[in-house]
C-alpha positions in Angstrom: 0.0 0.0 0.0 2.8 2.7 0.8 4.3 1.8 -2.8 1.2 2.1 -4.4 0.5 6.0 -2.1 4.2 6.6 -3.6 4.2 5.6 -7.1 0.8 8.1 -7.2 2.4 10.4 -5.3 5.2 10.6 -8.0 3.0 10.8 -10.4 0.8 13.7 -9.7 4.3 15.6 -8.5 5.2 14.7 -12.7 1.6 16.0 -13.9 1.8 19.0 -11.9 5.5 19.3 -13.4 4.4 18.8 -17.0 1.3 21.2 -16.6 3.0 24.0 -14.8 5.8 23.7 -17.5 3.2 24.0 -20.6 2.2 27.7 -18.7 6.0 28.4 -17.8 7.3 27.4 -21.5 4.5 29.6 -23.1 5.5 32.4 -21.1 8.6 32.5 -21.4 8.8 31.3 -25.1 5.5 32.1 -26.6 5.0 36.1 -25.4 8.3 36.9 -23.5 11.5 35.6 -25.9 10.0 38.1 -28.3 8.5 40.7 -26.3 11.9 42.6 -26.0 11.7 42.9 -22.3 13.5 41.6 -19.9 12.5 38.5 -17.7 13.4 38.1 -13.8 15.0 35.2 -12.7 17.9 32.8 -13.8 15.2 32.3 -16.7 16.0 36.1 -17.2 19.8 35.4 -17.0 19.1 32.9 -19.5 16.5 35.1 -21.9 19.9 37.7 -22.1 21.9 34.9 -22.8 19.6 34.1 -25.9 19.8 37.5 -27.1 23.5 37.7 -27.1 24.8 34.0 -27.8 21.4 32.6 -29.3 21.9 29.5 -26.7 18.0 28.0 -25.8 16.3 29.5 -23.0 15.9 25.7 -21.1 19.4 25.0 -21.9 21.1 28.2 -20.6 19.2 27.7 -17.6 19.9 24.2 -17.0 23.7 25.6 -17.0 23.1 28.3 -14.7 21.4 25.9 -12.8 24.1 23.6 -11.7 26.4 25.7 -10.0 23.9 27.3 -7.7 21.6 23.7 -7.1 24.9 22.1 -4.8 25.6 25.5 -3.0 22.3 25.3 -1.9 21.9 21.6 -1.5 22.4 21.6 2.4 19.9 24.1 3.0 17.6 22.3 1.4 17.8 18.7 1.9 17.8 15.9 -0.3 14.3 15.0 -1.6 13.9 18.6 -2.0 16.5 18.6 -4.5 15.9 15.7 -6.4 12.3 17.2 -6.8 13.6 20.5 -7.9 15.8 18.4 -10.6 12.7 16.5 -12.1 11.0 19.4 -12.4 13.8 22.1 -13.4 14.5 19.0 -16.2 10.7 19.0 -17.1 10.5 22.7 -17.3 13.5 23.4 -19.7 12.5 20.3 -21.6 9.0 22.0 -22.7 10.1 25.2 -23.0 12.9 24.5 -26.1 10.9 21.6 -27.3 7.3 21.9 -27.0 6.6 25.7 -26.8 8.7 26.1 -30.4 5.7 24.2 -31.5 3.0 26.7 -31.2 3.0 30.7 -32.6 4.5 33.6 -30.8 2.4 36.5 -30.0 3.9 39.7 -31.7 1.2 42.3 -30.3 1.7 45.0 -27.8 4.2 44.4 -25.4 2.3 44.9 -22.4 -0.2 42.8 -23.0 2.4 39.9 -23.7 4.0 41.3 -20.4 0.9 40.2 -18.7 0.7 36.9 -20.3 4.1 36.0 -19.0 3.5 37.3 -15.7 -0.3 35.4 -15.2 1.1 32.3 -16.9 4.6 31.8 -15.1 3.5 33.0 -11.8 0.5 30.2 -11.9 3.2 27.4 -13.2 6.0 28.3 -10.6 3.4 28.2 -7.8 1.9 24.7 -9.1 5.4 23.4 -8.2 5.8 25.4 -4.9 2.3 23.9 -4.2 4.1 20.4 -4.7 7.2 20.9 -2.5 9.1 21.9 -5.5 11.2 24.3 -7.5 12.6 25.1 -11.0 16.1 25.5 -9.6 18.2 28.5 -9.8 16.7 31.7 -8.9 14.3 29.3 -7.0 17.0 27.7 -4.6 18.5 30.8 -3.6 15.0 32.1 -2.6 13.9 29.3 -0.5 17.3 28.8 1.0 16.7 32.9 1.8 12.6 32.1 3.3 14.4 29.4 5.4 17.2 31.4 7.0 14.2 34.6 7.0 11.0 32.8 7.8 9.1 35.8 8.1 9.4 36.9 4.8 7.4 36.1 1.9 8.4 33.8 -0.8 6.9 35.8 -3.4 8.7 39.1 -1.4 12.2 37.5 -1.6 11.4 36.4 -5.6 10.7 40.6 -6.1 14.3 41.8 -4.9 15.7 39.0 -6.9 13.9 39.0 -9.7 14.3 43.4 -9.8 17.9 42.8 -9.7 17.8 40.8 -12.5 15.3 42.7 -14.7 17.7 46.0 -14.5 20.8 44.2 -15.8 18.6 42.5 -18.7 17.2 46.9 -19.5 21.2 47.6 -19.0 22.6 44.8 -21.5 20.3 43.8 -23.9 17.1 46.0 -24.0 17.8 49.3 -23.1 14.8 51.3 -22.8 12.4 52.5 -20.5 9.3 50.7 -22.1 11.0 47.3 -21.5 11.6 48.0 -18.1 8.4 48.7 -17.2 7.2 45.7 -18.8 9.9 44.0 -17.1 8.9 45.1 -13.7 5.0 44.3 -14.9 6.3 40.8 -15.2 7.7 40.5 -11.7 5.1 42.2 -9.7 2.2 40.6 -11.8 4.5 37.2 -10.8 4.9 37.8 -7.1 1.4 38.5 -6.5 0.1 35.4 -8.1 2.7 33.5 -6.4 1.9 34.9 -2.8 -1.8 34.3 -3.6 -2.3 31.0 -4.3 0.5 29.8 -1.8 -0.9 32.2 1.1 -4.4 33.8 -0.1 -5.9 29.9 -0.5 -6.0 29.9 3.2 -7.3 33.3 4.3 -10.3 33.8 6.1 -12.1 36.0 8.9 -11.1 35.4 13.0 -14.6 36.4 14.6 -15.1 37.1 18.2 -18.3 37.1 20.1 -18.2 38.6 22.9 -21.6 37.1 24.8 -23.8 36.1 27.7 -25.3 33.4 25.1 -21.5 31.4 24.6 -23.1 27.8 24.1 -26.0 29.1 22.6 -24.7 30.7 19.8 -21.6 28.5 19.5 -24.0 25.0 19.2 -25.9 27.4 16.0 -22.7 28.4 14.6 -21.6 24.4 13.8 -25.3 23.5 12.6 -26.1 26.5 10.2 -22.4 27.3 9.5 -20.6 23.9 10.1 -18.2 25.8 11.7 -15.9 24.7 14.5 -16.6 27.2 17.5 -13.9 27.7 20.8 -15.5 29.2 24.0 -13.4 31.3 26.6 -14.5 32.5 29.8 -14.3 36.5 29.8 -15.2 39.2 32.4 -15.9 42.8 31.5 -13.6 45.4 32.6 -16.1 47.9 33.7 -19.1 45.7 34.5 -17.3 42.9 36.2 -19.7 40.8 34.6 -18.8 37.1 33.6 -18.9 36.7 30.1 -18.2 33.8 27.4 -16.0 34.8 24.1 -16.9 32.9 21.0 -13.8 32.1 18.7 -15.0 31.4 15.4 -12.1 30.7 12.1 -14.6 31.0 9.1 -14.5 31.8 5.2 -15.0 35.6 3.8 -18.2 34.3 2.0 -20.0 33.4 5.8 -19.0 36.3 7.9 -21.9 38.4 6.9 -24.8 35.3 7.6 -22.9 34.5 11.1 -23.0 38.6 12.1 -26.5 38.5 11.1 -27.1 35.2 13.1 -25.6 36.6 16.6 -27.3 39.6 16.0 -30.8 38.0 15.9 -29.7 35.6 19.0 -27.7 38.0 21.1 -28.7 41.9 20.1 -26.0 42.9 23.0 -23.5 40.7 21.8 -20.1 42.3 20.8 -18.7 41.0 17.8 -15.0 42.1 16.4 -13.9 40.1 13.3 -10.2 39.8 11.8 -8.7 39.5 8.7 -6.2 36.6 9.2 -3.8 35.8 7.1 -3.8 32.3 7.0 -5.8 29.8 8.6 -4.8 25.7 8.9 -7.3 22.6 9.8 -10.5 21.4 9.5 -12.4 23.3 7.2 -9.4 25.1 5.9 -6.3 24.1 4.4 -4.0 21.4 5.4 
């Protein structure tokens, strides 16, 4: 049975590799390789590279690739790494092979700014999503998340990928429309990235502050199916005893569950939250 759990293991980590690869290829290929703007990353180490050697965009960044991937190898363990291989291999595999295949868009540059942006920052967080990386660029910014925790992957990606995007404008491009697309790419790129790896499991914190603790909690998990957490409280001018309702729920419920304590307990006090990422039942895992 645990052979069986691995081999399908393995091969959803391969499908996510070959799907987020089709978007990463067509970015990269398809609307940036053309776009005359420069690209962030070791991909955009690589996209300069193909502008002044002609060398593929997946081979150049296979190259860059190998130096960087055992510098950061102890920081990142082994199965890490081997996953970042497969799908760094995968990746660069689609993008000189399969993404030649299909036409290159030759409109306005910001628009194909955009597309690469969209497209690569949905791909590169499939693989994140997975435990994963495309290598380069990638290792050095998780190596960075896990000796600065509190910073955002998506964050660290920005600085990085800035740096990068200014010597592409300085070598290759060299003017101020390309930047800008440039830094379209990247912000467009972060923001997708910190989304679906951080936004997926935002929700609202709400707090009841109430007489009516069971009450309101027991209505909560049958209208709402909502897990409830009840803590005894005591008002600091009344000196009353009081119960506080702790309630981790989606955006889409808050406004039925204010309207709910409202009809049960009009003196209730409610404050709700914004949190920024909530784990368990209900939520993410």
């Amino acid at each position: 049975m645990k052979d069986r759990g691995r081999s399908r293991e393995i091969l959803m980590d391969v499908a996510v590799d070959v799907a987020a690869g089709a978007l990463i290829g067509a970015g990269l290929y398809n609307f940036a390789l053309y776009g005359d703007f420069p690209v962030a990353g070791f991909t955009g180490i690589a996209v300069i590279l193909f502008h002044l050697t002609g060398l593929p965009i997946g081979a150049g960044t296979l190259l860059l690739n190998v130096p960087v991937a055992f510098l950061c190898f102890r920081f990142l363990g082994k199965p890490f790494f081997l996953k970042s291989v497969r799908s760094m291999l995968i990746v660069s595999v689609l993008t000189d092979w399969v993404a030649p295949l299909f036409p290159v868009y030759s409109g306005e540059r910001i628009l194909a700014a955009v597309c690469t942006g969209v497209l690569c920052g949905i791909g590169y967080a499939l693989i994140f999503l997975r435990g994963s990386s495309t290598g380069g660029q990638d290792f050095i910014s998780l190596s960075l998340q896990k000796w600065k925790p509190h910073m955002a992957l998506g964050t660290i990606m920005m600085i990085l990928d800035g740096a990068v995007i200014l010597l592409g404008s300085l070598l290759v491009f060299r003017d101020m429309d390309g930047l800008i697309c440039g830094g379209i790419v990247t912000w467009l790129l972060a923001g997708i990235v910190n989304q679906i790896l951080y936004g997926s499991g935002r929700g609202r914190l709400m707090l009841v502050i109430t007489g009516k603790g069971g009450s309101i909690a027991e209505m909560v998990g049958q209208k709402f199916h909502r897990g409830t957490t009840i803590l005894e409280g005591k008002g600091g001018y009344s000196e009353l005893d009081k119960e506080v309702v702790v309630c981790a729920c989606g955006r889409k419920e808050i406004h039925g569950l204010k309207q709910m304590v409202r009809q049960m307990d009009p003196e209730a006090f409610t404050i709700i939250l914004e949190s920024g990422e909530v784990m368990g039942e209900g939520f993410q895992k």
